[in-house]
C-alpha positions in Angstrom: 62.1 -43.3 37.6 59.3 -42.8 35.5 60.2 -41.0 32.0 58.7 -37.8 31.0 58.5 -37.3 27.3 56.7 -34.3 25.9 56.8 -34.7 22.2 55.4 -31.5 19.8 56.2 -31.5 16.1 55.9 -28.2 14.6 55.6 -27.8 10.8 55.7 -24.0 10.3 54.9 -23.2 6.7 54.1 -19.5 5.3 52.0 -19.5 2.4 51.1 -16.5 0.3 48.8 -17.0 -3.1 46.7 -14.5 -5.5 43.1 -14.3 -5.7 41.8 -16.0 -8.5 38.8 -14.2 -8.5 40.7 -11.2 -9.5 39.3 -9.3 -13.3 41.6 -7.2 -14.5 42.7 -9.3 -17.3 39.3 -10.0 -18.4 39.0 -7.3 -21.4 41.7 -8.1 -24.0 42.1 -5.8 -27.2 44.3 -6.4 -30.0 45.0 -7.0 -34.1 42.6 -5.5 -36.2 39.6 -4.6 -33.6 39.8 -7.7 -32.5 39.2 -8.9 -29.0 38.1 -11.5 -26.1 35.4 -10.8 -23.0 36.5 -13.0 -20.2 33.2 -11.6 -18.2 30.7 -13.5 -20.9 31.9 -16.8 -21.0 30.4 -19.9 -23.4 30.9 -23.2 -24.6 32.5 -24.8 -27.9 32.4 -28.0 -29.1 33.1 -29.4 -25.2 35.3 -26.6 -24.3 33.2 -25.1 -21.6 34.2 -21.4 -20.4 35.9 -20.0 -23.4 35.6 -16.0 -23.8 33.1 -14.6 -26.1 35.4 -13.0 -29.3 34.4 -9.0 -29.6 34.9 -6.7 -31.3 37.7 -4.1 -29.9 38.5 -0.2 -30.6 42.2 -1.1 -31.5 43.6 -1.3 -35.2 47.1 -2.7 -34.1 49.7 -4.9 -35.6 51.5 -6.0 -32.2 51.1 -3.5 -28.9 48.6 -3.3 -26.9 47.4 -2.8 -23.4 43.8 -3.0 -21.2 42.7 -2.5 -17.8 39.9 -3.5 -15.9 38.9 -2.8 -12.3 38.0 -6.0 -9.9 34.9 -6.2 -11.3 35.8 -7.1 -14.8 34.7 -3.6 -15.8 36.7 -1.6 -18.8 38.4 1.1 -17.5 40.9 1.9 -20.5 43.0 0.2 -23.4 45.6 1.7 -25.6 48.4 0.9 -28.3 51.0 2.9 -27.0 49.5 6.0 -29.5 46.2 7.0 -28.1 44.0 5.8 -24.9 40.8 4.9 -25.1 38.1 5.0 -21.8 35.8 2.6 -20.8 33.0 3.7 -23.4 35.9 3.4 -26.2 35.9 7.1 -26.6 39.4 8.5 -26.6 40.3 9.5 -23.2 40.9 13.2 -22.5 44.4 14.5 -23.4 44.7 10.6 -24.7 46.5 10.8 -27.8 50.1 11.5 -28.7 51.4 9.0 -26.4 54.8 8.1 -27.6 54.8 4.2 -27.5 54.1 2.5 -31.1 51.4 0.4 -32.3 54.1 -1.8 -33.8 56.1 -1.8 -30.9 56.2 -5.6 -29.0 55.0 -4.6 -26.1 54.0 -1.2 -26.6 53.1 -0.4 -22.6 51.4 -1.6 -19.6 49.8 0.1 -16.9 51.3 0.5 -13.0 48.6 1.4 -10.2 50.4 4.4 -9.1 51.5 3.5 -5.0 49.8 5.4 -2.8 46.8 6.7 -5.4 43.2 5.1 -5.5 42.3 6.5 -9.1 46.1 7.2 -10.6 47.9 5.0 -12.9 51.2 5.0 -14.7 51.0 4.3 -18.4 54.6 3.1 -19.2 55.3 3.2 -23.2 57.7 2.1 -25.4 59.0 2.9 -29.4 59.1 0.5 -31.8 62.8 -0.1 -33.5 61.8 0.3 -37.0 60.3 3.9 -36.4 63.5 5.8 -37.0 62.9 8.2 -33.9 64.7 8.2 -30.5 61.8 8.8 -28.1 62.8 5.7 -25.7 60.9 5.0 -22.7 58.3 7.3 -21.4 55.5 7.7 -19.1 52.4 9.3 -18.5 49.7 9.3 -16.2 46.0 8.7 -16.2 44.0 9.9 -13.3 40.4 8.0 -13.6 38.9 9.8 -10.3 36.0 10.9 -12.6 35.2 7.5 -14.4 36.3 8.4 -17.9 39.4 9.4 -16.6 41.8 12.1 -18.4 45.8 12.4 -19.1 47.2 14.8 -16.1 50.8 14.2 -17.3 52.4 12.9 -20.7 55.7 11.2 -22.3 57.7 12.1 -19.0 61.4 10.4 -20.2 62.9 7.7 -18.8 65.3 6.1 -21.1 66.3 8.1 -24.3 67.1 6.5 -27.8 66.8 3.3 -29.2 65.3 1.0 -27.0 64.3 -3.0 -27.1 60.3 -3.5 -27.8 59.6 -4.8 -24.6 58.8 -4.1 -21.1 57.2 -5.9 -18.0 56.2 -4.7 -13.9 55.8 -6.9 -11.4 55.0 -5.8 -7.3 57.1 -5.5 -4.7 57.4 -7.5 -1.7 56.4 -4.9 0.5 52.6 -5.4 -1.3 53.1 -1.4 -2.0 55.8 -0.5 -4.4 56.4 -1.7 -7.9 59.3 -2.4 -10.5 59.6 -1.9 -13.6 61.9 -4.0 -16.3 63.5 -3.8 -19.4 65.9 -4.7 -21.7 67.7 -3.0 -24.2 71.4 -4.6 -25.2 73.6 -6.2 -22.7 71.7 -4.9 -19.9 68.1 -5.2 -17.9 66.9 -1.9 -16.5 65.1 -1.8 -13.0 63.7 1.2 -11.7 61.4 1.4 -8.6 58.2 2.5 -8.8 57.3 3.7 -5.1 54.5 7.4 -4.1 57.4 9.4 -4.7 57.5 8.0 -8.4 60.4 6.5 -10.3 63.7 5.9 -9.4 65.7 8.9 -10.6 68.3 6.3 -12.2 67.5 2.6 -13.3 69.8 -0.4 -11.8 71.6 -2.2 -14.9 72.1 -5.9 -14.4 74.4 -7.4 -17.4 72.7 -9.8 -19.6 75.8 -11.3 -20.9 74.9 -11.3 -24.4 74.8 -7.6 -26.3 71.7 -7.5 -28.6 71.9 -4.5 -30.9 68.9 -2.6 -31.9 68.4 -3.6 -35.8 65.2 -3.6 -37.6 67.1 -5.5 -40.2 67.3 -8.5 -38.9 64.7 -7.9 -36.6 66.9 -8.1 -33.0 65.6 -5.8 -30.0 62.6 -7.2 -31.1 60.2 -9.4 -28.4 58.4 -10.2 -25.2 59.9 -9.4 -21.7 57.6 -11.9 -19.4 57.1 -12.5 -15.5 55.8 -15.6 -14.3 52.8 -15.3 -11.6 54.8 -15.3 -8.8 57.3 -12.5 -10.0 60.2 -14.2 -9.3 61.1 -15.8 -12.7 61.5 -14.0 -15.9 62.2 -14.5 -19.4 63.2 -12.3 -22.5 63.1 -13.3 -26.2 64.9 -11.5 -28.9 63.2 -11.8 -31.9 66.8 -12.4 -34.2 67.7 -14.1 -37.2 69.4 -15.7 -34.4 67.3 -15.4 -31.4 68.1 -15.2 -28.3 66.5 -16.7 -24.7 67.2 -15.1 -21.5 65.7 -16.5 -18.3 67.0 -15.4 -14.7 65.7 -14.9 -11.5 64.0 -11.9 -9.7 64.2 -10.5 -5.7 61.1 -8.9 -5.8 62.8 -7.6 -2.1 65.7 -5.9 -3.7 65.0 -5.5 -7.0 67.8 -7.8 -7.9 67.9 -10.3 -11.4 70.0 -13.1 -10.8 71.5 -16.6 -12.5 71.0 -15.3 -16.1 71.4 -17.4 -18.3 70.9 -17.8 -22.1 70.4 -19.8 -25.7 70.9 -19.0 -29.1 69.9 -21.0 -32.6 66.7 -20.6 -32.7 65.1 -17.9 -35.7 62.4 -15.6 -35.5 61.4 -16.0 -32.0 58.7 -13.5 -30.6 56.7 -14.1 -27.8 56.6 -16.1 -24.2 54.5 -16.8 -21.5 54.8 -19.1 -17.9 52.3 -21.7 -16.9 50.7 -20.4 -14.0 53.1 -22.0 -11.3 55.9 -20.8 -13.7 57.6 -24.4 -14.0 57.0 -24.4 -17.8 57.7 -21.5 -20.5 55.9 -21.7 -23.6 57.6 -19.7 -26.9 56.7 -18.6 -30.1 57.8 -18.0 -33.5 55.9 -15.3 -35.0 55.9 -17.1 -38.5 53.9 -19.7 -36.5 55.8 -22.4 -34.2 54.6 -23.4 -30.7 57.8 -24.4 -28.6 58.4 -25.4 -24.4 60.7 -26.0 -22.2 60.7 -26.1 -18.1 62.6 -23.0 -16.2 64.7 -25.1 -13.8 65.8 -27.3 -16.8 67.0 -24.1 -18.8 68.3 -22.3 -16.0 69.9 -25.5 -15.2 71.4 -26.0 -18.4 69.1 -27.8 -20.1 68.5 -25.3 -22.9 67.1 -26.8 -25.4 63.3 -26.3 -26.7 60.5 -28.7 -27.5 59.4 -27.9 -30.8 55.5 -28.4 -30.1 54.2 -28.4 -34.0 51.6 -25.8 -33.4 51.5 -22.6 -35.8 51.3 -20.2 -33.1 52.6 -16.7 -33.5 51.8 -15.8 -30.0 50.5 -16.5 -26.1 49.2 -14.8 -23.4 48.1 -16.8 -19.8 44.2 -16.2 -19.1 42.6 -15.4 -16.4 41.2 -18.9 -16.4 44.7 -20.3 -16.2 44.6 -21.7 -19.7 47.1 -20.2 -22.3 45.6 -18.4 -25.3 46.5 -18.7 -28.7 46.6 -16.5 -31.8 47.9 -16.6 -35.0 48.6 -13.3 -37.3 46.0 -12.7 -40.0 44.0 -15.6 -38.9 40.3 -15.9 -36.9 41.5 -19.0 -35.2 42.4 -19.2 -31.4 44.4 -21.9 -29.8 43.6 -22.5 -26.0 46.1 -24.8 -24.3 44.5 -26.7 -21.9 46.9 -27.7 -19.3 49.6 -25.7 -19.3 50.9 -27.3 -15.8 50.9 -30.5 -17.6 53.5 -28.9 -20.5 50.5 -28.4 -22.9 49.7 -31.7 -24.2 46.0 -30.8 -24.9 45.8 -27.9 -27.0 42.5 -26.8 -28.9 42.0 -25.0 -32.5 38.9 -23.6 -32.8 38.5 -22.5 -36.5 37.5 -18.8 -37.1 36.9 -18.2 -33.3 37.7 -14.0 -33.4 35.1 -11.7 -35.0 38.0 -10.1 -36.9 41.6 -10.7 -37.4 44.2 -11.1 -35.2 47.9 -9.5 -35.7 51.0 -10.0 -33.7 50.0 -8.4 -30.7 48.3 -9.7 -27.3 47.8 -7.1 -24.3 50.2 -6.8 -22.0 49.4 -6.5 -18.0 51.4 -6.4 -15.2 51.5 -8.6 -12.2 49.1 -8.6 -9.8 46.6 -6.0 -8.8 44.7 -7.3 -5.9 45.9 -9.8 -3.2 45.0 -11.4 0.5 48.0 -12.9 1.8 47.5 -15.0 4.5 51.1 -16.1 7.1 50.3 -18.6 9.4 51.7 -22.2 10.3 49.0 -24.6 8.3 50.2 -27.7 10.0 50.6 -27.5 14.2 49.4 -28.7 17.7 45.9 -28.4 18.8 45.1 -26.7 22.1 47.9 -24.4 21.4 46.9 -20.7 20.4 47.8 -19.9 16.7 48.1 -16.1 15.3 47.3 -15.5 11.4 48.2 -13.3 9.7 46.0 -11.3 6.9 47.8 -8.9 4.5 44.6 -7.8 2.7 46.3 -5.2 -0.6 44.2 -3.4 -3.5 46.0 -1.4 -6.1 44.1 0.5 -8.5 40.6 1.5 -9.2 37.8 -0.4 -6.8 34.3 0.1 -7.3 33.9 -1.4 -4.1 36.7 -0.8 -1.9 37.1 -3.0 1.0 36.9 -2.1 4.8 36.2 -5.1 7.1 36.6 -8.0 7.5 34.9 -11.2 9.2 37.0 -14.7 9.7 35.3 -18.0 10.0 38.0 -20.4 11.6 35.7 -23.6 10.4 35.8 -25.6 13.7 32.1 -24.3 14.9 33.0 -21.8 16.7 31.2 -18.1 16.6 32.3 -15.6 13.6 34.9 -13.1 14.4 32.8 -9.5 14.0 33.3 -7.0 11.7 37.0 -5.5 12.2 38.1 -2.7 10.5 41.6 -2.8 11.7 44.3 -2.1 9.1 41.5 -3.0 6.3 43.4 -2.5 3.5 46.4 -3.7 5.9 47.6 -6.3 7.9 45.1 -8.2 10.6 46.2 -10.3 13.0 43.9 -13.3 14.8 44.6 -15.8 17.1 42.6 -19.3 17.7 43.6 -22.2 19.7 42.1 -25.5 18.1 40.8 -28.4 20.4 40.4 -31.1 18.7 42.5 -32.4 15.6 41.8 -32.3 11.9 41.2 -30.6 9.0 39.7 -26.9 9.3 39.0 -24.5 6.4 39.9 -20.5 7.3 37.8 -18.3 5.2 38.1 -14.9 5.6 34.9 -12.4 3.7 35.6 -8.8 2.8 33.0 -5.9 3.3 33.2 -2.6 2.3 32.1 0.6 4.2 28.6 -0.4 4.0 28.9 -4.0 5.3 28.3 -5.5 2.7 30.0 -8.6 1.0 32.7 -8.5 -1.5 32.4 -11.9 -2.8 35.2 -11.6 -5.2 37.6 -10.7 -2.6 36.4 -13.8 -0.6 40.0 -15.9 0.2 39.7 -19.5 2.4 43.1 -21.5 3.8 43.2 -25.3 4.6 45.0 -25.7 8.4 45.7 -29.6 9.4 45.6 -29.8 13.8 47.7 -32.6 15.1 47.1 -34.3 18.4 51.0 -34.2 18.4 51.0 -37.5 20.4 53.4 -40.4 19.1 52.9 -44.0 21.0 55.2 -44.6 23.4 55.5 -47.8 26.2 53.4 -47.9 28.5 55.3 -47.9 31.0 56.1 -44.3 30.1 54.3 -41.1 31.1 52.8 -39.3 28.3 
């Protein structure tokens, strides 16, 4: 009897990743009108692509916040105070915010869900002001291109509050959250088009941090990684605190907090862009890491790096940026993934000085996500997905698509199906290797959107193994 085998391995692997092409980090405003242009880019002493230092329209000692549209265009920047448009004029019906120029992280801007041209500005007090005004927001609508404050310092948390805040997306590619921490406890509210969650969700934090601007605690940086799912919180004590934990983007939900205490004057944080490694600083100047799994782990311990670095934020290039307060110099750390053992000085880098304060931006404004198996059987038909998102204000805002499946076989035309949305496209492969999926965005007019531009690597098996013989394949 001759033996049938009929042998098919199937590696099914869903991958989702960001854009890298995405600018809306590339303006950065902070310290005293001092800034960075990641949109002019130059080389120094080796270093090629470093931003060109500029001069900014903000005079502040620690917050601050920007926005740029896909393009790498302004579109607005603020302390917390006032708003300025993309000209640097102060935006209409911008001032009186009520964040506070020495607050952290005196607020970031949400894409509002469901709005092309609306925006949640989310701001927050600083401790040592003596007022109660909490957390507020307000609303920019930019449909006009200056843009102009429709709404203002709408509550929603009263009284003394931490200096810190962070938003990340939701899962669903629509929604947002938005996170804080004030005490014992981290506040989540849900940012969806019907607005904010009337009531945050309280997750206890363990620890209770008081709000004291005598020893400095409810001071510091609230931070995501890239990916949204890992977050950590510094409290800037005579005994600081760490906080890392876990986030559901799904549900909203922080888990496996955990913490460490010992360490003085602690201020600011910031993920490699895979989020394996957290970077620290002191804001007298001190450079420390560790690795997430290690602290979360129990492994808590920091790698005092022997940089004098008051604080970080992750580029747009992937590098880490460095600044140090009342100084011109900027520290780039090279290979953050590597846990920063290349790290730059360049002397007298910023046009003016820097403070405390780098801009805060919340995660992730534009994204294709592709779902697919990358590893399967040729002559079998394959469907990928394509979950193309945009959130916030496009100058060119996409509407088809065109897929090139890299085996040699005709372009897909132009689809408009569920552009933004989710397309679907099935392709058998009949021969094995190694195939590159790039997928081009057009907008109405049909034409290219090269930033948008996303490509996928797929590996086709024959699916064969050797057998006798003797034996029927």
């Amino acid at each position: 009897m001759k033996k049938i085998i009929s042998i098919f391995t199937l590696l099914l692997f869903v991958f989702t990743f960001n854009l890298n092409a995405q600018k809306q980090m590339n303006w950065w405003y902070f310290g005293n009108n001092s800034g960075l242009n990641f949109n002019n880019l130059q080389t120094i002493d080796g270093v090629p692509n470093l931003p060109k230092p500029i001069r900014g329209i903000l005079n502040t000692r620690e917050g601050c916040f920007t926005l740029s549209d896909n393009e790498g265009n302004l579109l607005m920047s603020s302390d917390g105070i006032t708003v300025y448009n993309k000209n640097n004029v102060v935006m209409a019906n911008g001032r009186g915010l009520k964040g506070n120029f020495s607050a952290t992280q005196s607020g970031i801007v949400i894409p509002m869900p469901g709005n092309f041209f609306k925006f949640y500005i989310v701001t927050v007090e600083a401790i040592e002001s003596g007022t109660t005004n909490g957390i507020n927001y307000s609303i920019a609508d930019l449909s006009d291109g200056l843009g102009s404050i429709t709404t203002k310092n709408v509550k929603l948390k009263a009284g003394k509050v931490g200096e810190n805040i962070a938003a990340v997306r939701h899962s669903n590619g629509k929604d947002y959250w938005l996170i804080h921490r004030t005490g014992r406890y981290f506040y989540v509210w849900a940012i969806t088009s019907n607005g904010f969650s009337n009531t945050p969700v309280l997750y206890d934090a363990i620890i209770d941090i008081p709000i004291n601007p005598d020893t400095r605690e409810g001071i510091g940086e609230l931070r995501f990684d890239a990916s949204g799912t890992r977050l950590v919180h510094i409290d800037c004590g005579e005994n600081s605190y760490i906080t890392m934990a876990n986030f559901n983007r799904s549900t909203g939900i922080i888990s496996n907090i955990k913490y460490n205490k010992g360490y003085d004057n602690l201020y600011g944080a910031e993920f490699s862009l895979s989020g394996e490694y957290v970077y620290i600083t002191d804001f007298r100047g001190a450079l420390y890491r560790t690795k997430f799994k290690d602290f979360i782990n129990g492994n808590r311990n920091l790698t005092n790096m022997n940089y004098g670095i008051s604080n970080i934020k992750l580029g747009p290039d992937k590098r880490i940026y460095g600044i140090t307060e009342n100084s011109r110099d900027l520290y780039v750390i090279m290979n953050p993934e590597e846990g920063g053992t290349e790290i730059k000085k360049f002397k007298n880098y910023l046009i003016n000085k820097a403070r405390l304060g780098l801009p805060v931006f919340s995660a992730s404004w534009f994204d294709i996500n592709l779902d697919g198996d990358n590893v399967f059987c040729f002559d079998i038909q394959k469907l990928f997905n394509v979950i193309i998102e945009t959130f916030g204000f496009f100058p060119k805002k996409p509407k088809y698509t065109v897929w090139d499946f890299g085996d040699g076989t005709n372009l897909t035309a132009f689809d408009d199906t569920n552009v933004p949305g989710t397309q679907s496209k099935a392709h058998t492969y009949h021969r094995p290797g190694n195939y590159k999926i790039t997928v081009k965005i057009y907008d109405e007019n049909k034409n290219e959107i090269p930033e948008m531009m996303q490509t996928f690597d797929v590996n086709v098996k024959s699916c064969l193994l050797p057998v006798n013989p003797n034996n029927q394949i």
